[in-house]
C-alpha positions in Angstrom: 1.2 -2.0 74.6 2.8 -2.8 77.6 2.3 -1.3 81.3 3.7 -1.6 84.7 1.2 -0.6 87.6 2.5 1.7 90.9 0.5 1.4 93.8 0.8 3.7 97.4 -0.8 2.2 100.4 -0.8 5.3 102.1 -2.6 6.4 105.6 -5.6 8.3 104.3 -6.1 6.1 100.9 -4.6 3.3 98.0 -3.6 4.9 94.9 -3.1 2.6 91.4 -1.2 4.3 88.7 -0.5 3.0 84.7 2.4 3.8 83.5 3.1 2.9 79.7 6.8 2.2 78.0 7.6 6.0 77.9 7.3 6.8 81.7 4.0 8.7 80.9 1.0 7.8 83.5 -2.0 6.9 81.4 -4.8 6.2 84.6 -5.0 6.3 87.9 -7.1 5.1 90.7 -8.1 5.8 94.2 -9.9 4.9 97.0 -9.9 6.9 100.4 -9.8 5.8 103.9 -9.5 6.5 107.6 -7.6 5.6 110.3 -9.1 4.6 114.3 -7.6 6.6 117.2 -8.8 4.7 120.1 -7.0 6.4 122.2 -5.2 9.8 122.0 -1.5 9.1 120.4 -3.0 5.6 119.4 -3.9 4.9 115.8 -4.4 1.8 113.8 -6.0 0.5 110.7 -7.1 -3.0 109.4 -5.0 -4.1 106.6 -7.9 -5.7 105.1 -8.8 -2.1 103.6 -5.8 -1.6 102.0 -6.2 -4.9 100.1 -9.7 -3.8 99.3 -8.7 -0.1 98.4 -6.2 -2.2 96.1 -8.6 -4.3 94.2 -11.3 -1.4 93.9 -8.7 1.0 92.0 -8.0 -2.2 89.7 -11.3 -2.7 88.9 -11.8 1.1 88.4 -8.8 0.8 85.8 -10.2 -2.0 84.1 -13.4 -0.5 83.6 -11.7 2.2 82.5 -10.1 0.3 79.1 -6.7 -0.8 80.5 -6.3 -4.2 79.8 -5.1 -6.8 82.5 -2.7 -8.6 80.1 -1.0 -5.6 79.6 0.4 -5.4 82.9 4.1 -6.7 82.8 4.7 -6.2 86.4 3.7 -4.1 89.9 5.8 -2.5 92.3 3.8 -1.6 95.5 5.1 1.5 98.1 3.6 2.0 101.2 3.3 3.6 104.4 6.5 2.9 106.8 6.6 1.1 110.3 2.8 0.3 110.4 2.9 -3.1 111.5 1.1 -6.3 109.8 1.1 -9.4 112.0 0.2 -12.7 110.9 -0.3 -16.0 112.3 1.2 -19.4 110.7 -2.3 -19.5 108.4 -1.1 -15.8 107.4 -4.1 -14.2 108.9 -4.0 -11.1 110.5 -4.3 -11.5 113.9 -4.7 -7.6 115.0 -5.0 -4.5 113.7 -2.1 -3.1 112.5 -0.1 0.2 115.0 0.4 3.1 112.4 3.9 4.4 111.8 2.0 8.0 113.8 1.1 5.9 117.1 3.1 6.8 120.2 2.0 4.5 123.0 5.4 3.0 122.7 7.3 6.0 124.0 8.4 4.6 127.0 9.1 0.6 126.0 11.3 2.1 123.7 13.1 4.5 126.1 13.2 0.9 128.2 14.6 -0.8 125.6 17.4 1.8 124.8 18.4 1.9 128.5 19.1 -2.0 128.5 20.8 -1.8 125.5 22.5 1.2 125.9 21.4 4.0 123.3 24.6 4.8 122.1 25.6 1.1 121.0 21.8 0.7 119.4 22.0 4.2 117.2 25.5 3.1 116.4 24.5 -0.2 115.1 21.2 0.5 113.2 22.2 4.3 112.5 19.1 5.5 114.1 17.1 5.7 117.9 14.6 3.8 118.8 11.6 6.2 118.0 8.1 5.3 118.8 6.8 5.0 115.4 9.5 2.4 114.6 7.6 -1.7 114.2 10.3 -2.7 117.4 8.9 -1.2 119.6 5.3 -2.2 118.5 6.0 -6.0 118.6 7.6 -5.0 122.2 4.6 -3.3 123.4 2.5 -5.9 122.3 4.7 -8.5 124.0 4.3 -6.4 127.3 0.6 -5.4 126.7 -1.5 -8.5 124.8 0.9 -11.6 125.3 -2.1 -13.8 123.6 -1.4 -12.1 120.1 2.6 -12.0 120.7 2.2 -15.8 121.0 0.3 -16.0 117.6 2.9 -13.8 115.3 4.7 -15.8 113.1 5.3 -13.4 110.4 5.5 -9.3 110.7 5.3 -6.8 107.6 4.9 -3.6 106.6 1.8 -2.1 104.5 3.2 -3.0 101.6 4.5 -6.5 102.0 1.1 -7.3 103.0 -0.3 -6.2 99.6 2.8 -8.3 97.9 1.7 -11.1 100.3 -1.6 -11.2 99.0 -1.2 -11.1 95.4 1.8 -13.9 95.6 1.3 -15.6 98.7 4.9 -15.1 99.6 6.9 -13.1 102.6 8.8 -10.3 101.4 10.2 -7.7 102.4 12.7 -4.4 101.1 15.5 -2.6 102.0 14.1 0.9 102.3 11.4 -0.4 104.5 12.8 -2.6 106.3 15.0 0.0 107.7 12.4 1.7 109.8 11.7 -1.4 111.8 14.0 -0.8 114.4 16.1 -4.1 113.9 17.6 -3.9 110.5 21.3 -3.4 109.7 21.4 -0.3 107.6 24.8 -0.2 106.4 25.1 -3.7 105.3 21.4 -4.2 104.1 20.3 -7.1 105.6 18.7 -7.9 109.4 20.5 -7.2 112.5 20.2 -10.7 113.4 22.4 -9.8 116.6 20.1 -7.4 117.7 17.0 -10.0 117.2 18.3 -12.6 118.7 19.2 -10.3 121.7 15.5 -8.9 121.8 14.2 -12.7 121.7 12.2 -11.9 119.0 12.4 -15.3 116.5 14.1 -14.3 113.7 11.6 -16.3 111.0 9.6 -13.6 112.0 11.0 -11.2 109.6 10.9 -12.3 105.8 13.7 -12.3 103.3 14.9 -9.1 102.4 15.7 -8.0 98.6 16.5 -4.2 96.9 13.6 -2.2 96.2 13.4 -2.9 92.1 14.1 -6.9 92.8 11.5 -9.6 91.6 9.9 -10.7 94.7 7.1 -13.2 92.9 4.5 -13.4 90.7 0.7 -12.9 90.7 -0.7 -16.5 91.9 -3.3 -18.0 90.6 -5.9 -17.1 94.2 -5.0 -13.1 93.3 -5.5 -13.2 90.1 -9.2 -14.5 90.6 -9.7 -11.9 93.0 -7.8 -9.2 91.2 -8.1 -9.9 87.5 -4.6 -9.3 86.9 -2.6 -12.2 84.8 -1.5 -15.5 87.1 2.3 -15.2 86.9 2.6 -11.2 86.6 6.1 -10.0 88.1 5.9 -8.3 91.4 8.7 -6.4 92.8 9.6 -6.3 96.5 8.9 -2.3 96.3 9.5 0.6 98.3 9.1 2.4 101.5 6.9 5.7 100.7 9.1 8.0 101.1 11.7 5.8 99.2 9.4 5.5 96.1 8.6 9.0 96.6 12.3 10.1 95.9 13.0 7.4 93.2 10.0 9.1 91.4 10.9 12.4 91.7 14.4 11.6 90.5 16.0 12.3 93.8 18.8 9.4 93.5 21.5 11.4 93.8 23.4 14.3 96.4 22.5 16.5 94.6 18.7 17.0 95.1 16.6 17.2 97.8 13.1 16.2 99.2 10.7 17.9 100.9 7.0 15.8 101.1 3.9 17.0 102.5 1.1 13.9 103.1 -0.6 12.5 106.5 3.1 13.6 107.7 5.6 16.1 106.3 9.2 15.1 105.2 12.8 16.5 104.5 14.9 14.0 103.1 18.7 14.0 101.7 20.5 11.6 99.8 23.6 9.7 100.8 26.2 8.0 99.0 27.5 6.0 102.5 25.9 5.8 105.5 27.0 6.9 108.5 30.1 5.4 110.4 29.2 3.8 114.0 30.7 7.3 115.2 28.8 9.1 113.2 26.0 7.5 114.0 26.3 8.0 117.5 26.4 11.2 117.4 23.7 12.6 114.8 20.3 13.4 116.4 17.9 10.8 117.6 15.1 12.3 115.8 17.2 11.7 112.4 16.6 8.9 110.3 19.0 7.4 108.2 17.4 4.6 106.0 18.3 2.4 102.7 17.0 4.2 99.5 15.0 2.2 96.8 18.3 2.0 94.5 21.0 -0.2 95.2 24.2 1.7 97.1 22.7 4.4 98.5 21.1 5.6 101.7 19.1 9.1 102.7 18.9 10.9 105.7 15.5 12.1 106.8 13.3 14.1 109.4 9.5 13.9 109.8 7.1 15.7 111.0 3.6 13.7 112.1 0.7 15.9 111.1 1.7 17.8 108.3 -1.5 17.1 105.7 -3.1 16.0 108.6 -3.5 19.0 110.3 -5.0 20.3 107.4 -7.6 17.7 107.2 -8.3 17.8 110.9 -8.9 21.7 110.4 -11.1 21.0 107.6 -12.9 18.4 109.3 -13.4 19.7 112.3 -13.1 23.6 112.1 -13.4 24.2 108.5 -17.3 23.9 107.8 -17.0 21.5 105.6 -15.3 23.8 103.1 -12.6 21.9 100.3 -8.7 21.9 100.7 -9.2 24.9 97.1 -11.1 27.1 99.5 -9.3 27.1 102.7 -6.5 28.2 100.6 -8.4 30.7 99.1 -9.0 31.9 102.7 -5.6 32.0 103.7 -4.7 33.5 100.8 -6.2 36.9 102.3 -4.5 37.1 105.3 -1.2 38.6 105.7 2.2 36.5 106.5 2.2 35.5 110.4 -1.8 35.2 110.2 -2.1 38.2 112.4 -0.2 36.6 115.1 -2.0 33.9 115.4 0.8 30.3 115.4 -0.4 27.0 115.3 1.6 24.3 116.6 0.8 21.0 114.9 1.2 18.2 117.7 -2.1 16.5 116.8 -0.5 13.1 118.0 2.9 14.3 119.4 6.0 15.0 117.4 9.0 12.9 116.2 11.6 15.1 114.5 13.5 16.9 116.4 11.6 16.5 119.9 10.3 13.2 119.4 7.0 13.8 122.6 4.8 11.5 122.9 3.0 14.3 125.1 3.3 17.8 123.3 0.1 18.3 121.5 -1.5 21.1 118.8 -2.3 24.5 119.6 -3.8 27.5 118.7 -1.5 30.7 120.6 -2.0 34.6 120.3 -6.0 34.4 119.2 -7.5 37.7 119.7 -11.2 39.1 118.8 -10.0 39.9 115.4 -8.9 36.4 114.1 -11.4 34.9 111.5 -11.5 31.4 109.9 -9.1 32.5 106.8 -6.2 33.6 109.8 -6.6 29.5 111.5 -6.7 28.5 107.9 -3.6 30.2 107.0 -1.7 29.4 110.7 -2.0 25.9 110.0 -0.4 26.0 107.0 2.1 28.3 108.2 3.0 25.5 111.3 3.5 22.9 109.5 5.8 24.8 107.4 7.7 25.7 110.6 7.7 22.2 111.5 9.3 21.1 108.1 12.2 23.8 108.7 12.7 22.0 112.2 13.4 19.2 109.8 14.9 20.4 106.9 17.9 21.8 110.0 19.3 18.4 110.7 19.0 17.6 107.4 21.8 20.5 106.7 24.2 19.1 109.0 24.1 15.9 106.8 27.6 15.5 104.3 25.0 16.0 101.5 25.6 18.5 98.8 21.8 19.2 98.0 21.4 22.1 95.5 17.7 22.2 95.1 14.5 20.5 96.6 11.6 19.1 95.2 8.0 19.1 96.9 5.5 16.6 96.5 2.2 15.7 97.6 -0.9 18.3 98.5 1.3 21.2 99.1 2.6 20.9 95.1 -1.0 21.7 94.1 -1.1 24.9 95.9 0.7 28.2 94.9 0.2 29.9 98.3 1.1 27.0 100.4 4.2 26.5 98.3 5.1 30.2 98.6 4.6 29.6 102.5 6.9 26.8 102.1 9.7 28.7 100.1 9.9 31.3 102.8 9.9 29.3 105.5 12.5 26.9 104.6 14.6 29.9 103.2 15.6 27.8 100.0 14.4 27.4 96.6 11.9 24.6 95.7 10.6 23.1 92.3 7.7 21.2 91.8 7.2 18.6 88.9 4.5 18.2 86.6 2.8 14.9 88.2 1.6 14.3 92.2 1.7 10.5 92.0 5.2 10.6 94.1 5.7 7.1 96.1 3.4 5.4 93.6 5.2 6.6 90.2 8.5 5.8 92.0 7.4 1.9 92.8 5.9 1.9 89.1 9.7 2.9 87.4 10.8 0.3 89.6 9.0 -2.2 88.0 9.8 -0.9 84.5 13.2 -0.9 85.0 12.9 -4.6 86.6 11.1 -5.3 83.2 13.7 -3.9 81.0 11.5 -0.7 80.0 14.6 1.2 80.9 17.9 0.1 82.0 18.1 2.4 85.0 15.8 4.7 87.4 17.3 8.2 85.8 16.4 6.8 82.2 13.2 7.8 82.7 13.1 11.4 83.6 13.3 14.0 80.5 15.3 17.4 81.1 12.1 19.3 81.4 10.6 17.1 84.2 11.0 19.5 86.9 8.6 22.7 85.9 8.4 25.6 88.5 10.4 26.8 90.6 9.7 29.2 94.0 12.6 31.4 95.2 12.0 33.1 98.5 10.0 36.5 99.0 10.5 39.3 100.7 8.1 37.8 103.6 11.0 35.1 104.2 12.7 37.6 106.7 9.5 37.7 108.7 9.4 34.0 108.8 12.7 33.3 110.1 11.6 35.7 112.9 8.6 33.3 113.2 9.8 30.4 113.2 12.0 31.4 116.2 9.4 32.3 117.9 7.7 29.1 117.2 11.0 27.4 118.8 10.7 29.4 121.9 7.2 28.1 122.5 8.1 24.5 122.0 10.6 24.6 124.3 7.7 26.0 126.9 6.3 23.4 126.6 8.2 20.6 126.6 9.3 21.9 130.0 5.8 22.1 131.1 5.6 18.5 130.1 8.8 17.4 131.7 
């Protein structure tokens, strides 16, 4: 028997999944983290725990029968724009800025005023947004010259992991288009645009598709790992990237909508935006190379989305599990008794993209319990997705259905929520392994388990579907409200 491995590096934890000849997951492996916020809108993490999240979950798969030898090759996805630095040894040389970190806000706006923000969305078919690595390495530059003057290499989550098993530089196409300095159309660096920023452009390693052979396990990783010296390793995904390619969303014609750390709405493309175009789409809209060769997506994201779920449980929830918040909610009626949560825990990139807006709580009265926050914060977010999902409509995609993945797929309520809030009908499949299934078929294909991504998905892969309810009309009424108050306050922080 023969298996390929999918790993996610996400924010809150490393996932490890087997996948055998068939496309059929046969274990899985995870180990849970957290992420520093020294500062509010800062947040960082040392890559050294992904690495170590990594090599726990292989360990727990080896103890649990799967045989190393068995593995004919890995495809790692990760969390976007987080950025790894290392010096000429390859050692990491500070901890990495998360892809949800906004101290950059104003470099960037800096940056797009000296090189013109028309000309720079035109070019890399997206703003400079504060999550993006650019303006990281800029801030860094202005902040803590010492470790600018040590960088010789920068990469994302999930070059790092590729880095370690195969001590080489790597990077892909889906990632590497949330760095702020990539050429998006033509799938390779902006080398213009580097050279203009006086960044050195050995900084940034060679760039291959998504299902490309990077390496190969060396000899140091396998040691450490257990996995075979010489196993393939592919250059991998983006998360959100795998996500789609695992979902089967590789063509117009279906739609994402993810709910992790943050919440997504993404849209395939067959071309990418003209410089016109491009120029005149929303800031807050990505537009990014997918994981399969010859096409692109178009995305909006949301930064607390799961996240304001765990800070609820966390910190207002007693303690309780994700199963029985939901069973709270579940009690209260649509529009928690007019109670709306606004979830700005760190600011908010699509549409407003605030480095200063934060979460609320509005309209609490002496009658609201725990179940009505409960059910708010799930009703935000949702809201917050639809802010999304409406640039994603003005896109020249033809998307007939969506697809939700992540926590939200596991609950019935939350996906109701979901359906009426977005107005349109969603299906869920029967797996939650999302970015790291997609990097795993990846690999497979890259090993000649299938001779294309779509081989691999039966007719019956997507199972149920939610139409909206008769509480959708309430919702749209919400969710205007909810825009109302946004605007408040983005004057109030003007």
């Amino acid at each position: 028997m023969a298996y390929v491995l999918g790993v996610d590096v996400g924010t809150e934890g490393t996932k490890v999944i087997v996948i055998d000849q068939k496309g059929d997951i046969v274990q899985k492996a995870y180990r849970s983290y957290a992420f520093e916020t020294p500062q509010s809108g800062w947040t960082e993490q040392d890559p050294d725990i992904w690495w170590q999240a990594f090599v726990a979950c292989l360990q727990e798969l080896w103890r649990q029968g799967i045989q190393p030898s068995e593995v004919a090759g890995i495809g790692v996805a990760g969390q976007m724009h987080s950025s790894v630095l290392l010096n000429r040894q390859g050692q990491v040389i500070r901890k990495a800025i998360l892809w949800n970190d906004v101290r950059t806000k104003n470099i960037c706006e800096q940056t797009l005023q000296s090189i013109g923000a028309s000309r720079y969305q035109g070019e890399t078919c997206n703003s400079l947004l504060p999550g993006f690595t650019l303006g990281k390495l800029l801030w860094i530059k202005e902040q803590e010259p010492e470790i600018f003057q040590q960088i010789d290499k920068v990469l994302m989550p999930k070059d790092f992991i590729n880095f370690k098993l195969t001590n080489l530089y790597s990077a892909d196409v889906s990632d590497a288009s949330g760095t702020g300095v990539f050429d998006v159309r033509n799938r390779t660096w902006n080398k213009g645009l580097i050279g203009e920023l006086d960044l050195p452009m050995h900084w940034f390693p060679d760039v291959y598709e998504s299902g490309e052979i990077a390496g190969e396990v060396a000899p140091e990783a396998a040691e450490i790992t257990g996995l075979p010296a010489g196993t393939a390793v592919i250059a991998g995904t983006a998360d959100n990237a795998g996500a789609a390619v695992g979902m089967g969303i590789v063509t117009k014609e279906r739609g994402l909508v993810s709910i992790g750390t943050s919440g997504v709405v993404l849209a395939c493309l067959d071309t990418p935006p003209t410089y016109e175009e491009a120029i005149r789409q929303n800031p807050t809209l990505h537009v990014f190379c997918h994981g399969v060769p010859n096409m692109w997506y178009g995305m909006g994201v949301t930064l607390s989305a799961g996240a304001s779920l765990r800070w609820f449980r966390d910190s207002l929830g007693h303690g309780d599990s994700y199963d029985a918040l939901m069973m709270q909610a579940g009690t209260v009626d649509a529009g928690s008794n007019g109670l709306l949560y606004l979830p700005f825990l760190n600011g908010e990139r699509t549409p407003y993209n605030s480095d200063k807006i934060r979460a609320g709580f509005l309209g609490m009265n002496l009658q609201h319990q725990g179940a009505h926050f409960a059910r708010s914060v799930i009703e935000g977010v949702s809201y917050s997705l639809r802010d999304c999902l409406e640039l994603i409509r003005l896109l020249p995609n033809q998307v007939q259905e969506f697809v939700v993945t992540g926590g939200v797929a596991k609950s019935e309520l939350w996906l109701q929520v979901l359906c009426d809030v977005l107005a349109t009908s969603l299906r869920t499949v029967g797996y939650a392994e999302g970015a790291a299934y997609g990097a795993g078929i990846l690999a497979g294909v890259a090993q000649g388990f299938w001779g294309a991504v779509g081989e691999v998905f039966q007719e019956d892969f997507l199972k149920r579907s939610f139409a909206p309810s008769e509480q959708s009309r309430h919702y749209q009424e919400g969710f205007e409200q909810y825009k109302r108050l946004i605007q408040a306050l983005l004057h109030v922080h003007d």
